[in-house]
C-alpha positions as CSV (number, residue, x, y, z in Angstrom):
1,X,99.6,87.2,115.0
2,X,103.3,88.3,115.4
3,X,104.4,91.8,115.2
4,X,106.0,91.4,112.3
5,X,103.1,89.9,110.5
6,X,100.9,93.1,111.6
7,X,103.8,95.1,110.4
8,X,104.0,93.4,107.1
9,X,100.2,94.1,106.6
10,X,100.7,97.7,107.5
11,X,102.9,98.5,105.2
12,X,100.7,96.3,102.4
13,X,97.7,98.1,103.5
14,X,99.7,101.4,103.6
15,X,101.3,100.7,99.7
16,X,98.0,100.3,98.7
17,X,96.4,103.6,99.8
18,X,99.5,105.2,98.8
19,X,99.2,103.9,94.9
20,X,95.6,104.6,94.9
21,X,96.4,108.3,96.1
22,X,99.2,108.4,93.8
23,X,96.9,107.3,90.4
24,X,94.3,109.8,91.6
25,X,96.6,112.7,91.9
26,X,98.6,111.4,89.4
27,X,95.5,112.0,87.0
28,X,94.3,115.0,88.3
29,X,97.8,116.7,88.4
30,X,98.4,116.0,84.8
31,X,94.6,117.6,84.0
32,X,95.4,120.4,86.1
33,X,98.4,121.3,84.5
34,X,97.0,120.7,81.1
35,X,94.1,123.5,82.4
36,X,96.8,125.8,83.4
37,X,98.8,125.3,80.3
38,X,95.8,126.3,78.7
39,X,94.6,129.2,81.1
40,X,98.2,131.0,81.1
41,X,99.8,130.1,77.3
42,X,103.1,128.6,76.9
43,X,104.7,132.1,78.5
44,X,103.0,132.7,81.3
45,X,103.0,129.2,82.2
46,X,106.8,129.4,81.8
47,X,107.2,132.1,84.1
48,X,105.2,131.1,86.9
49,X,107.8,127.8,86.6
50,X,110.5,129.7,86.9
51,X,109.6,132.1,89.1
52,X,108.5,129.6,91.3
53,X,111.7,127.8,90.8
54,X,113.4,130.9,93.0
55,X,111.3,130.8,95.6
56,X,112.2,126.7,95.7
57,X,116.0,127.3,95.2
58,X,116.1,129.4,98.2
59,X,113.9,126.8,100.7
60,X,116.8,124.3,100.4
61,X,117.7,125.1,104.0
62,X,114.0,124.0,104.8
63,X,113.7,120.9,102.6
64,X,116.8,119.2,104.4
65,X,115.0,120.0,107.8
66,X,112.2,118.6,107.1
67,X,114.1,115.4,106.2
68,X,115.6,115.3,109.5
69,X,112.7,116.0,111.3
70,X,111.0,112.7,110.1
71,X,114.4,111.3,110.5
72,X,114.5,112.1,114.4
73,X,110.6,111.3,114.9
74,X,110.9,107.6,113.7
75,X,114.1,107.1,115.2
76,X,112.5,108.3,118.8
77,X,109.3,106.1,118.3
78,X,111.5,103.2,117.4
79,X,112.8,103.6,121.2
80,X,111.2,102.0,124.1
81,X,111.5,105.2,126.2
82,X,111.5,107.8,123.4
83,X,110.3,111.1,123.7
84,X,108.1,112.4,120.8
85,X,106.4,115.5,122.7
86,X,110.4,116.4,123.3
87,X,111.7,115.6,119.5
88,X,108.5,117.8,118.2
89,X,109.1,120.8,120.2
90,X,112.8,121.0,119.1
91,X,111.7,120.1,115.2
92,X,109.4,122.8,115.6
93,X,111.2,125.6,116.7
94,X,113.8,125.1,114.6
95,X,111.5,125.3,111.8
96,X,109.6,128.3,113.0
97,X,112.9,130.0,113.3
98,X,113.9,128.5,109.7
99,X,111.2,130.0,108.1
100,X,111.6,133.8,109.8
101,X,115.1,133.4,108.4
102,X,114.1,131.9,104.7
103,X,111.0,135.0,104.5
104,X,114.5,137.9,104.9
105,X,116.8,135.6,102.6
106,X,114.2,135.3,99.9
107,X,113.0,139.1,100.4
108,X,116.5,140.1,99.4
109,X,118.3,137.8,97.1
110,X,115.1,136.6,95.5
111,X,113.7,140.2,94.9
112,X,117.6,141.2,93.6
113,X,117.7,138.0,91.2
114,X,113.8,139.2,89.7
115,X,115.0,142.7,89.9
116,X,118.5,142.3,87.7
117,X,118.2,138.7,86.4
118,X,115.5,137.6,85.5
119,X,114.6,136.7,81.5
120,X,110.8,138.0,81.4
121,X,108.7,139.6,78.6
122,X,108.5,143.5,78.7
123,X,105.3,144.5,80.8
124,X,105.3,141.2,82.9
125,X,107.5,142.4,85.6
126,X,105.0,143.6,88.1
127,X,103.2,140.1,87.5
128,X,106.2,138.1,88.0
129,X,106.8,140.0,91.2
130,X,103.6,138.8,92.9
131,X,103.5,135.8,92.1
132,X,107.6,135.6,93.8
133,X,105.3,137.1,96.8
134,X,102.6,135.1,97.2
135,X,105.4,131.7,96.3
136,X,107.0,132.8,99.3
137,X,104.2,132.9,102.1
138,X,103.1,129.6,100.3
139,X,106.9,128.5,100.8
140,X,106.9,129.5,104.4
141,X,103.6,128.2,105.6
142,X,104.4,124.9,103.9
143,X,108.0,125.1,106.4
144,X,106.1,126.0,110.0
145,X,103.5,122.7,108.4
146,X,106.9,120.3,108.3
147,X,107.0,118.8,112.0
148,X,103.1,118.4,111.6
149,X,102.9,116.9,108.4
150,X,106.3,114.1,109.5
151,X,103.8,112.8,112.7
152,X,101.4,111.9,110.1
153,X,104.6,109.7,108.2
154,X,106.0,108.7,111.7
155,X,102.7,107.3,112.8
156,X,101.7,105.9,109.0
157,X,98.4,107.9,109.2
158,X,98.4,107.5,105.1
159,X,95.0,106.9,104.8
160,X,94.3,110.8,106.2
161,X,97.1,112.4,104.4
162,X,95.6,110.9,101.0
163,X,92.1,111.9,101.4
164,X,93.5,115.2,102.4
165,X,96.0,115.8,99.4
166,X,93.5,114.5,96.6
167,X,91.0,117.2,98.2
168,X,92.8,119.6,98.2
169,X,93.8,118.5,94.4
170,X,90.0,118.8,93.7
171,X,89.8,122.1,94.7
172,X,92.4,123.7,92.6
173,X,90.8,122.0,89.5
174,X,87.3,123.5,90.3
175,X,89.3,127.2,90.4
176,X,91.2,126.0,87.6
177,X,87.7,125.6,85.7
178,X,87.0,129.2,86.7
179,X,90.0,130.2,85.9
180,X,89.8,129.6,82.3
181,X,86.8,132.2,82.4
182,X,88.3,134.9,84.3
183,X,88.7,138.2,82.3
184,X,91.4,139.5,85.0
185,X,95.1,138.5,85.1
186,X,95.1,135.0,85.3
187,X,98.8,134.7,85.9
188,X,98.4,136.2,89.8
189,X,94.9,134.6,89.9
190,X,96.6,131.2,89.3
191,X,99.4,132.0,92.4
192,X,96.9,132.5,94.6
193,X,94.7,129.4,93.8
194,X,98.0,127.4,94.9
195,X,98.3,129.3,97.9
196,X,95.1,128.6,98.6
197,X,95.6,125.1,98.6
198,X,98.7,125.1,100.5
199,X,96.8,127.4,103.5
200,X,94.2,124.3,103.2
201,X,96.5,121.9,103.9
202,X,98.4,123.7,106.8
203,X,95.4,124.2,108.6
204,X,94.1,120.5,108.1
205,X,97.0,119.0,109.7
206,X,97.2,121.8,112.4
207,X,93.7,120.8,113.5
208,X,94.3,117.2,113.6
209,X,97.3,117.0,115.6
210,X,96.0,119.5,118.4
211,X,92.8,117.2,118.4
212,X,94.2,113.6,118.2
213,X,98.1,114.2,119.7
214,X,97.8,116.9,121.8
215,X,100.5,115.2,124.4
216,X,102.9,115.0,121.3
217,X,102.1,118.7,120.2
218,X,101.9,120.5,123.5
219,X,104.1,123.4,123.2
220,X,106.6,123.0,125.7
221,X,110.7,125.0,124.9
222,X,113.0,122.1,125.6
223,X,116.3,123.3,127.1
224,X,119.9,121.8,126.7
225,X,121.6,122.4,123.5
226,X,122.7,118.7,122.7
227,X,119.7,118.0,121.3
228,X,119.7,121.1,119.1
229,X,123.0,120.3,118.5
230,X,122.7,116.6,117.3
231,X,119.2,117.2,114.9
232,X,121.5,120.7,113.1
233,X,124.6,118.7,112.7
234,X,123.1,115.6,111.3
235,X,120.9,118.7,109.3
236,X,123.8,120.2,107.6
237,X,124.6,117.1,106.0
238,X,121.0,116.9,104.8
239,X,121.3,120.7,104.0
240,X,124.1,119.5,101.8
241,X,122.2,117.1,100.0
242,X,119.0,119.2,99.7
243,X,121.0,122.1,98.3
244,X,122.6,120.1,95.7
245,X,119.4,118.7,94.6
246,X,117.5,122.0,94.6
247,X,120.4,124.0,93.1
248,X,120.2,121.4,89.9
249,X,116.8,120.9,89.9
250,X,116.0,124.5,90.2
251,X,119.7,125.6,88.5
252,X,118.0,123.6,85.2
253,X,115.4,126.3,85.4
254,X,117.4,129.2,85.3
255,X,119.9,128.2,82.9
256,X,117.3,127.3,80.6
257,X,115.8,130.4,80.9
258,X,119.1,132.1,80.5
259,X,120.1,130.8,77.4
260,X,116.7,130.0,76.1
261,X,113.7,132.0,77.5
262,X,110.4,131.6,79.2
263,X,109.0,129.6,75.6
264,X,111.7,126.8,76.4
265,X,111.1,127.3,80.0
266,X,107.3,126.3,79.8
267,X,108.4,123.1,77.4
268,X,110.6,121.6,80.4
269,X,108.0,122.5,82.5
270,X,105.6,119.9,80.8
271,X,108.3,117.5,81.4
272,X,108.8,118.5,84.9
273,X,105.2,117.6,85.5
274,X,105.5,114.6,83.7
275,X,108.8,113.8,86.4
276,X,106.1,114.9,89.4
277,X,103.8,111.9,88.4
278,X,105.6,109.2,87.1
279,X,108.5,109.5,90.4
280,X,105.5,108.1,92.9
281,X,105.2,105.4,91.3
282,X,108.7,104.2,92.9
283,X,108.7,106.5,95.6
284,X,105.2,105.9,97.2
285,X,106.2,102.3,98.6
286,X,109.3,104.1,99.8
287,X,107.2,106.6,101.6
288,X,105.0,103.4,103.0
289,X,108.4,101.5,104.2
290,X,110.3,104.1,105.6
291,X,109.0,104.1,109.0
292,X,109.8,100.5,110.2
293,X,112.9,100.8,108.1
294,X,114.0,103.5,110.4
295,X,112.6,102.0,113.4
296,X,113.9,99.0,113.1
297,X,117.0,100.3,112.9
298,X,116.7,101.9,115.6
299,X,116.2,99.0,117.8
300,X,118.8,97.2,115.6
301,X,116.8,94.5,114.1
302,X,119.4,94.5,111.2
303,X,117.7,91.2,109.5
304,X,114.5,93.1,109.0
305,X,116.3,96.4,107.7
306,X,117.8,94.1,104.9
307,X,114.4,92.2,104.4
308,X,112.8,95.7,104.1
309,X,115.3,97.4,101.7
310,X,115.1,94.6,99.4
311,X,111.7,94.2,99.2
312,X,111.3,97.9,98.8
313,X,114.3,98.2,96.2
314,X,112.5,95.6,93.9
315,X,109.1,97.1,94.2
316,X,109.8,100.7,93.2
317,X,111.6,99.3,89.9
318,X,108.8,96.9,88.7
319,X,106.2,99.6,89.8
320,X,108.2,102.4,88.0
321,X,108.4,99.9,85.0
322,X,104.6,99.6,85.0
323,X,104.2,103.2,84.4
324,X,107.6,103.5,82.3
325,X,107.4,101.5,79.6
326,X,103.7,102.3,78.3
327,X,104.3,106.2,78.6
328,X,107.5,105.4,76.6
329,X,105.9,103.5,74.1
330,X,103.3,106.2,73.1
331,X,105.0,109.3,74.6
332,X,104.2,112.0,71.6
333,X,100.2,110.8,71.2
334,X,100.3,111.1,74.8
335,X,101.6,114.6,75.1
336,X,99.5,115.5,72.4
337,X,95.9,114.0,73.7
338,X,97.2,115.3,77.1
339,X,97.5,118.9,76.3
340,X,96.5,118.9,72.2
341,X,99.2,121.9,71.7
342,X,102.5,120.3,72.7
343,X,105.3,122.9,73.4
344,X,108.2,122.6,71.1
345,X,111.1,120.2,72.8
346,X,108.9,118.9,75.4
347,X,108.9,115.5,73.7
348,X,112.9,114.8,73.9
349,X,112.4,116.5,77.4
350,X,110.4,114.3,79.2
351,X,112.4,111.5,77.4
352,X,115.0,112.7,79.5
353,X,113.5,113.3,82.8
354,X,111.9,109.4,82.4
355,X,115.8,107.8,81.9
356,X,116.6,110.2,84.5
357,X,114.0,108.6,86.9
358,X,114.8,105.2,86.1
359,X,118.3,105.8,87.3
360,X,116.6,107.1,90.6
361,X,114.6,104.4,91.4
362,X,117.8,102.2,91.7
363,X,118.8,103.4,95.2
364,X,115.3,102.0,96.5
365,X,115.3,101.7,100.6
366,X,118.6,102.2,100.7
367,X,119.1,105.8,101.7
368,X,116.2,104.9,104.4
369,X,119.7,102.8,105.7
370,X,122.5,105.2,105.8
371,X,119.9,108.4,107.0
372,X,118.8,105.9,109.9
373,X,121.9,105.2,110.7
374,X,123.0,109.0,111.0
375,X,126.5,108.1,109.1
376,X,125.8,109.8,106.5
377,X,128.7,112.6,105.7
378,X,130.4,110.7,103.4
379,X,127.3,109.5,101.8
380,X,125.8,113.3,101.8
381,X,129.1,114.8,100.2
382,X,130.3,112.5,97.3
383,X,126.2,113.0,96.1
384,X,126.3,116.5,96.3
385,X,129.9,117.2,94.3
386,X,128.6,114.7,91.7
387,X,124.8,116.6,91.5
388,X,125.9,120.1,91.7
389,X,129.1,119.9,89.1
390,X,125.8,119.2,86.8
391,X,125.2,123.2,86.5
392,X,129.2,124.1,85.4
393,X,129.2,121.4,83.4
394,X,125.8,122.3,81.7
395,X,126.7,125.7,81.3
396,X,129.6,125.4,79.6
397,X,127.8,122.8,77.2
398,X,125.0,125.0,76.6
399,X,127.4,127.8,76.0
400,X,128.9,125.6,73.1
401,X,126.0,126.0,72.0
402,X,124.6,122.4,72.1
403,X,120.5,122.0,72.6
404,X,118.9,122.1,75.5
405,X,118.6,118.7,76.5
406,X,122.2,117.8,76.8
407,X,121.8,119.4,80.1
408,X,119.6,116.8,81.0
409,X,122.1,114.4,79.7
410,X,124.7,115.4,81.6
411,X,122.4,114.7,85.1
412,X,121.8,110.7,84.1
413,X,125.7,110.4,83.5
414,X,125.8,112.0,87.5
415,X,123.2,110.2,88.1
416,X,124.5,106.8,87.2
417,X,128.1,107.7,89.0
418,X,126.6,108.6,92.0
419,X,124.6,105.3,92.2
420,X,127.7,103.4,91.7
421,X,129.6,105.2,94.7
422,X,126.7,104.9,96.9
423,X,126.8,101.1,96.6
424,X,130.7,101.0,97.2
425,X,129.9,102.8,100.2
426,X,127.1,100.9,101.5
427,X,129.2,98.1,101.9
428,X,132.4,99.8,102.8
429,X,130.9,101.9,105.5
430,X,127.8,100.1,106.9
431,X,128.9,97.0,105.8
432,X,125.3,96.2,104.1
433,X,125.2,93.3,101.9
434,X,125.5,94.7,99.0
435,X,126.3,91.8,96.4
436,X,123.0,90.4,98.1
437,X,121.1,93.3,97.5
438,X,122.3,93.9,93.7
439,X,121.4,89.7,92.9
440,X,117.6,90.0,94.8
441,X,117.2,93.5,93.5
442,X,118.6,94.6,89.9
443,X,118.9,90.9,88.4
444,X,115.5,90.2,88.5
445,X,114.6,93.4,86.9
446,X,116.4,93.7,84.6
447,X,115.3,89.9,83.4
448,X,111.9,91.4,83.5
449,X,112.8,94.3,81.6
450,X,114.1,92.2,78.5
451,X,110.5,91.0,76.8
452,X,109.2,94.3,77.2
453,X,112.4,95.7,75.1
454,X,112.1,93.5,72.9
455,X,107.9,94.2,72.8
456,X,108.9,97.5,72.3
457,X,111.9,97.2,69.5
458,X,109.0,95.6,67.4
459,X,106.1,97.7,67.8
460,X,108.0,101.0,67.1
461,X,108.0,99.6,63.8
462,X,104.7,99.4,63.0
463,X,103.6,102.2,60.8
464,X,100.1,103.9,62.1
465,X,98.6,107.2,62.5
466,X,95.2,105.7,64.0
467,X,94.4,106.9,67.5
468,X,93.5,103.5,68.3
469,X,96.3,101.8,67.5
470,X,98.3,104.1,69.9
471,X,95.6,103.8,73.0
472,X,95.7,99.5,71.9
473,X,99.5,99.8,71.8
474,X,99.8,101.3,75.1
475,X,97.6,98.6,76.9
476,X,99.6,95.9,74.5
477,X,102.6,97.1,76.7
478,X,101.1,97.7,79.7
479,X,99.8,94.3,79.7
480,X,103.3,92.7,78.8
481,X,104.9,94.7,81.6
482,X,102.6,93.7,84.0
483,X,102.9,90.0,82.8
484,X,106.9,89.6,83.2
485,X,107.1,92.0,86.2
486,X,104.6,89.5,87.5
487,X,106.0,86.3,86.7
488,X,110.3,87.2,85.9
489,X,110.3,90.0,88.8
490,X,108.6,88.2,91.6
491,X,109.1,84.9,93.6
492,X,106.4,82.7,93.2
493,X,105.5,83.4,97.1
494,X,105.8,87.2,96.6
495,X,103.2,87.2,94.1
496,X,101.1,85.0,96.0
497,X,101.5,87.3,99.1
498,X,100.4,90.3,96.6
499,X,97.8,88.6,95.1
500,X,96.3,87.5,98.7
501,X,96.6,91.2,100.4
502,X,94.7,92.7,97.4
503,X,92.2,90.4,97.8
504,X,92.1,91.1,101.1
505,X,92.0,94.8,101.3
506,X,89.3,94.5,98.6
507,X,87.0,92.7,100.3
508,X,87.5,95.2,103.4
C-alpha cells in the first residue's frame, strides 16, 4: 500500500472520529447549556457570557500562538531531519512566558473594565468579579496546555483527544445536574465547574506526553534567537488575525451589553452556542486534514496540497449543509424544545450567526495553504482591517438606533469581502489555482444547494402547529440534503470511496 493511500485512510479514519466526537459534544453542549440556562436565568447566564468574553478578548496574544505553534510542529515533522524536541521547547517557553504576561495584563485592564465599565445588575458585582478570576486561571492553564495539546494535532492522535474532550463534557453535565439543586450562588459555583474541566484536561494531556513523548517533551532551553525570532515574527501576523477575530467576536459582546444589557446579552449567547456547534461540522474535517496539508507543503508536494484543499473545501460545505439546512428549516421549534423558555431575539440571532457560518466555511483548506506557506502578511492584514472595522461600524449603527442584529449584519457583508480578497490573493501571491478550486469546490455546491431551496421555499408554506410535523419536517430536509449532497455534490467515485471507508471503519 502506497503512502499516500495510508495517508488518505488516515485522514478518512481521522474525519470519522472527529464527526462522531463532534455529534456527541455537539449534543451534550447544547444540553449543557440548556441546564445552565436554566440553573443561572437569562441574567446571570448573560453575565457569566460577558464576563467571560473579557477574559477571552484579552487571550488574543495566546490564541495566535497557539496557531503558530501547530503551525511550526507540522511544518518540522514534514522535514526529514526536523527537530520536534527543539520546536516544543521554544513553543513552550514562549507560552509559559505568554501566559505570566496575559495573568498582569488581564489583572489590570480586565479588573479596570469590570471595575468602571461593566453593565451588571446592582448587587452582582462581587459575583461578576470571581467569576473574571477563576476565567482567568482557566484562561492561563488552557495557554501553558497549547504546545501539549498541538502534538496531539501534529501527530493525528484524534482518537485520544475525542475520548478525552467528550469526558470531560460528561463531567460538567453530572455537576450541571447538581447544580440545579444547589441552594448557594450558582453563578460562581458554575465558574468553577468549567475550571474544573479545563484543570482536567491540562493534566490529561500533561500525563500523556511525559509518558508516550518523553524525547519530544524533555525540557531542554534552546539557545540562539533565530528560532525565537522566526516562530514571533510569523506570530505577530497571527497575533493580527487573532486579535481581529477576538476583538469582534468578543467586541459583539460588549457592545451588546452596552447598548442593551445583560437580558440581550444572554439571547446572543444562545446563538453563540448555537455558532459553537454547528461551526464543527465544517471545521472538524479541516482539523483532520490540516496535518498532511502542512506537511506536504513542507516537503513541497504541491499536487497533493491542491488535491487536499479541494477535497477539504467541498467536504466542510456539504457537511455544514447537512446540519444547515434542517436547523434552518425548524429553527424556532428547535429553540423552543431545546431550552422551552426562548430568550427574546435569540431566534433572528442565531439566524444570523448560521449565514454568518456559511460564509466561513467557504475558505475550506485554504488558509491551511497560505499559514503553511509562512506568506501570510498580506493575507493576515487585509482580514483583520475588514473584521475589526465591524465594531466602528456596528457602533455607529447601533447608536442610530437600529436593532441588535444589524451588527450581525454588518460581519457577513465583511465576511463575504474578505472571502473575495482572499481568493484574489491566493492566486496573485501563491499562485494557487484558484479558478480550479472555485469550479471543483463552490459549483458543485451550490448545484446541490438548489433542491433543498427549493424543498424549503415550499414547506415554509405549509401551515402547522403539530410537533410532529416540525420533528417530520426536519428529517424531510435532512433527508433531501443528504440526498443531493450525495448525488449533485460528489463524483460518482467520491461517494463510492465514502461509502467504502464507512463500511470499513464499521466493520473495525
Amino acid at each position: 500500500m502506497t503512502d499516500t493511500s495510508q495517508a488518505n485512510k488516515r485522514i478518512a479514519k481521522n474525519t470519522l472520529v472527529i464527526y462522531g466526537q463532534m455529534i456527541l459534544r455537539m449534543f451534550l453542549g447544547l444540553y449543557t447549556s440548556r441546564l445552565a440556562l436554566e440553573a443561572l436565568g437569562v441574567s446571570d447566564f448573560g453575565l457569566n457570557s460577558v464576563v467571560g468574553g473579557v477574559v477571552v478578548l484579552f487571550t488574543f496574544i495566546s490564541s495566535s500562538l497557539s496557531g503558530t505553534t501547530i503551525r511550526f510542529i507540522n511544518v518540522e515533522k514534514g522535514k526529514p531531519d526536523g527537530d520536534l524536541n527543539r520546536v516544543f521547547n521554544v513553543c513552550n517557553v514562549l507560552h509559559i512566558a505568554m501566559a505570566i504576561f496575559l495573568f498582569v495584563l488581564l489583572e489590570v485592564g480586565g479588573v479596570y473594565y469590570i471595575h468602571h465599565y461593566l453593565n451588571v445588575d446592582s448587587g452582582k458585582e462581587a459575583d461578576a468579579m470571581f467569576v473574571f478570576q477563576v476565567s482567568t486561571i482557566m484562561c492561563c492553564l488552557g495557554i501553558i496546555n497549547t504546545p501539549f495539546s498541538s502534538l496531539f494535532n501534529a501527530t493525528e492522535k484524534f482518537l485520544f483527544t475525542a475520548t478525552v474532550a467528550i469526558s470531560v463534557k460528561v463531567v460538567q453535565l453530572v455537576l450541571l445536574f447538581w447544580l440545579l439543586h444547589y441552594e448557594g450562588n450558582r453563578l460562581r459555583a458554575f465558574a468553577l465547574i468549567e475550571t474544573l474541566t479545563t484543570l482536567i484536561s491540562f493534566v490529561v494531556y500533561h500525563y500523556y506526553s511525559y509518558y508516550h513523548w518523553p524525547e519530544v517533551v524533555k525540557w531542554r532551553f534552546v539557545k540562539g534567537r533565530q528560532i525565537y525570532k522566526d516562530v514571533l515574527v510569523y506570530n505577530s501576523y497571527i497575533l493580527m488575525e487573532t486579535l481581529a477575530t477576538m476583538g469582534r467576536g468578543q467586541g459583539s459582546l460588549l457592545l451588546i451589553n452596552y447598548f442593551f444589557g445583560t437580558v440581550v446579552n444572554g439571547a446572543f449567547a444562545v446563538a453563540k452556542t448555537v455558532e459553537r456547534n454547528l461551526w464543527p461540522f465544517a471545521s472538524s474535517f479541516q482539523s483532520a486534514a490540516t496535518p498532511q496539508i502542512t506537511q506536504s507543503y513542507s516537503c513541497g508536494d504541491m499536487d497533493r496540497v491542491f488535491y487536499l484543499t479541494s477535497l477539504v473545501g467541498k467536504y466542510c460545505m456539504l457537511m455544514m449543509m447537512l446540519a444547515f439546512f434542517p436547523l434552518w428549516a425548524e429553527l424556532d421549534f428547535i429553540l423552543h424544545l431545546w431550552l422551552v423558555k426562548v430568550p427574546e431575539d435569540a431566534v433572528v440571532f442565531c439566524q444570523m450567526i448560521m449565514l454568518m457560518a456559511i460564509v466561513a466555511v467557504t475558505d475550506g483548506g485554504i488558509w491551511q495553504v497560505f499559514n503553511a506557506s509562512g506568506k501570510v502578511s498580506k493575507f493576515k492584514t487585509v482580514y483583520s482591517v475588514l473584521t475589526l472595522s465591524c465594531i466602528p461600524v456596528g457602533f455607529i449603527i447601533l447608536k442610530f438606533g437600529y436593532p441588535p442584529y444589524m451588527l450581525l449584519v454588518v460581519f457577513i457583508i465583511a465576511d463575504v469581502l474578505w472571502r473575495m480578497a482572499e481568493l484574489y490573493m491566493m492566486n496573485v501571491i501563491l499562485h494557487f489555482p484558484v479558478r480550479k478550486y472555485c469550479l471543483k469546490v463552490y459549483l458543485p455546491v451550490a448545484i446541490a444547494s438548489l433542491p433543498v431551496i427549493f424543498s424549503l421555499f415550499i414547506t415554509s408554506r405549509i401551515q402547522n402547529e403539530s410537533s410532529l410535523w416540525h420533528i417530520g419536517h426536519i428529517i424531510i430536509i435532512f433527508l433531501i440534503t443528504f440526498i443531493s449532497a450525495s448525488f449533485l455534490g460528489l463524483r460518482k467515485h467520491e461517494r463510492e470511496k465514502m461509502i467504502t471507508q464507512l463500511i470499513r471503519r464499521i466493520k473495525t
